[in-house]
C-alpha positions as CSV (number, residue, x, y, z in Angstrom):
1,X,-54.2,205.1,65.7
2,X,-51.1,202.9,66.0
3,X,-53.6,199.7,67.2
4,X,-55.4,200.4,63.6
5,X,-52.1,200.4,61.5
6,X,-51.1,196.8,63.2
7,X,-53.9,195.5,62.7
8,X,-54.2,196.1,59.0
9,X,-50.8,196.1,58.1
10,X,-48.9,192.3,58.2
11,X,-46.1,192.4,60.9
12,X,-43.1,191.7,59.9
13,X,-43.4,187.8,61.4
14,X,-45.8,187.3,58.7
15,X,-44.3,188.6,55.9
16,X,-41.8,185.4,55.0
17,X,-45.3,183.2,55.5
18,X,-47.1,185.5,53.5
19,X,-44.6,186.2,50.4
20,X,-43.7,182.2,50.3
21,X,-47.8,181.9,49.6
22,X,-47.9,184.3,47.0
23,X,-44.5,182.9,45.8
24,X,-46.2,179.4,45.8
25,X,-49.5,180.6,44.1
26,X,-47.6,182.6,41.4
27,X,-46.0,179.6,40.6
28,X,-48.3,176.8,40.1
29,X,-50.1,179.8,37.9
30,X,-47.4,180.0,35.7
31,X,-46.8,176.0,35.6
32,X,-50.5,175.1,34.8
33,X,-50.4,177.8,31.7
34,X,-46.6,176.4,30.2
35,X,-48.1,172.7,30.3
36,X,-46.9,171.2,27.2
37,X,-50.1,171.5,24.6
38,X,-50.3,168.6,22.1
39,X,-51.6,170.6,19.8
40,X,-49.1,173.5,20.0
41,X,-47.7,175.9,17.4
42,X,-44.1,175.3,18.4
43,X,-41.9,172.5,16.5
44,X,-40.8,170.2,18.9
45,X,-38.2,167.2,18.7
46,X,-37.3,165.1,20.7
47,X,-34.5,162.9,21.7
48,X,-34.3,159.3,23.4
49,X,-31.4,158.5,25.1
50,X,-29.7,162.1,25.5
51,X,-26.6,160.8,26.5
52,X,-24.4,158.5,24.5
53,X,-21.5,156.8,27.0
54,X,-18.1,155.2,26.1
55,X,-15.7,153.8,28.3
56,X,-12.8,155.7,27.7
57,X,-12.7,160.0,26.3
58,X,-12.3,160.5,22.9
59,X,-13.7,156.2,22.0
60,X,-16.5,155.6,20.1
61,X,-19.7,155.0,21.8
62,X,-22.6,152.9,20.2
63,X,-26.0,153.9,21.2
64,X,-29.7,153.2,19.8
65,X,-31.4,156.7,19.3
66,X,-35.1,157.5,19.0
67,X,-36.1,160.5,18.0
68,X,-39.6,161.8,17.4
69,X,-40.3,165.3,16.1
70,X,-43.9,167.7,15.4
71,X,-44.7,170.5,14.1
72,X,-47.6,173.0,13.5
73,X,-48.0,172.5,9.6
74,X,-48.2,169.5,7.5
75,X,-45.1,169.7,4.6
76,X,-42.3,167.8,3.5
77,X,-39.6,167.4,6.4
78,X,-36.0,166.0,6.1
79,X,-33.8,165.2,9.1
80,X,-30.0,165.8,8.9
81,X,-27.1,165.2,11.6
82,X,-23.8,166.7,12.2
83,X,-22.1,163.5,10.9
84,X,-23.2,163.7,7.6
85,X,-24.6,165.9,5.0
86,X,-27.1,163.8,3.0
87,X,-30.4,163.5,5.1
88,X,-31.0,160.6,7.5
89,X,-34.8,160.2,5.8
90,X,-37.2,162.2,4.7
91,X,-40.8,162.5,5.3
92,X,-44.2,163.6,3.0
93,X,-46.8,165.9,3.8
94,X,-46.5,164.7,7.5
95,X,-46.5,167.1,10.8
96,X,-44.9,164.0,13.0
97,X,-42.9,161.5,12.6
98,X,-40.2,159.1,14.2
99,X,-36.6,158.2,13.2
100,X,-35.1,154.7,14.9
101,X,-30.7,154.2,14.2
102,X,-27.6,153.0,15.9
103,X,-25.8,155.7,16.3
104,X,-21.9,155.5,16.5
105,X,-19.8,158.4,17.5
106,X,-16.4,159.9,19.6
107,X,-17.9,163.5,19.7
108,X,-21.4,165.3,19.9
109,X,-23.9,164.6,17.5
110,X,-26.5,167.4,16.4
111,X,-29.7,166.0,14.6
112,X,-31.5,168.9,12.7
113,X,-35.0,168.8,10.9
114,X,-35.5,171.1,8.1
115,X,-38.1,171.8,5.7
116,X,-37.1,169.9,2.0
117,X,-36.7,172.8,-0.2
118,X,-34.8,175.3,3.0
119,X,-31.4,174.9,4.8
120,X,-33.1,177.1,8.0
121,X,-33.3,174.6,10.7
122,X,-36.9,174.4,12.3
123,X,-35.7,172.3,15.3
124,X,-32.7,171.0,16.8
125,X,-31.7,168.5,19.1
126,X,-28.1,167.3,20.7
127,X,-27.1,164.2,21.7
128,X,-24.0,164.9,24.3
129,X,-21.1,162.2,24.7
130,X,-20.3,161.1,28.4
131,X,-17.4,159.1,29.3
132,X,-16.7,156.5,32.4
133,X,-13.1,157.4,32.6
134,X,-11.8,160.7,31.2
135,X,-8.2,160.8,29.7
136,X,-5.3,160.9,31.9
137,X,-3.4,164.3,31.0
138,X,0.0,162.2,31.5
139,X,1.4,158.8,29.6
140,X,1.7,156.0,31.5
141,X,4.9,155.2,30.5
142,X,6.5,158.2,32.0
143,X,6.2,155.9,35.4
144,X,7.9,152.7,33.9
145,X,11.5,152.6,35.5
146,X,12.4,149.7,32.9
């Protein structure tokens, strides 16, 4: 009776092998049905770079953005940003479009598109500030003798 339950039973050698298979088929399951559909029902925007650099914290940085946005539904579409509160454009009975600008700015900037005639943003994307040297917490003068 023992020889039967070994022999159907996995020994515990196996059982990494074995859960790192299932761990690997489980996986490529759930990637191959969250593939990004082109035709999906979920607004999408997107932003090109993400990252806006400056030399310094807290200077401006200057940076050309791309963005591109979809959604599900044709309609009238307005894109906004956190540095202003008139839209950057506006779109027509369109369910994509692109927006091209220089963008120049010390802090992060949020772009938000919205439907013309509601404040309730459909998607929203951030465009995060990245400095080469971050600010020294002490002056410099504090180390001049004279």
């Amino acid at each position: 009776m023992n020889f039967l339950i070994k022999k159907w039973y996995p020994s515990t050698t196996n059982l990494p092998f074995i859960l790192r298979m299932v761990m690997i088929i489980l996986g490529l399951i759930i990637s191959f049905n969250t593939k990004a559909d082109p035709n999906s029902t979920v607004p999408m925007i997107k932003l090109s770079p993400k990252q806006c650099i400056a030399l310094h914290q807290g200077k401006k940085c200057y940076v050309d953005i791309e963005l591109q946005w979809r959604t599900p539904d044709k309609g009238d579409y307005c894109l906004f940003s956190s540095q202003q509160r008139s839209p950057l454009t506006c779109w027509q009975q369109d369910d994509k479009g692109e927006f091209k600008k220089e963008i120049v700015a010390n802090q992060n900037v949020i772009f938000i598109l919205r439907a013309h005639d509601s404040n309730k943003p459909i998607a929203t994307v951030e465009l995060e500030m990245a400095w080469v040297y971050k600010k020294n917490s002490r002056s410099r003068s504090s180390w001049r003798i004279f």
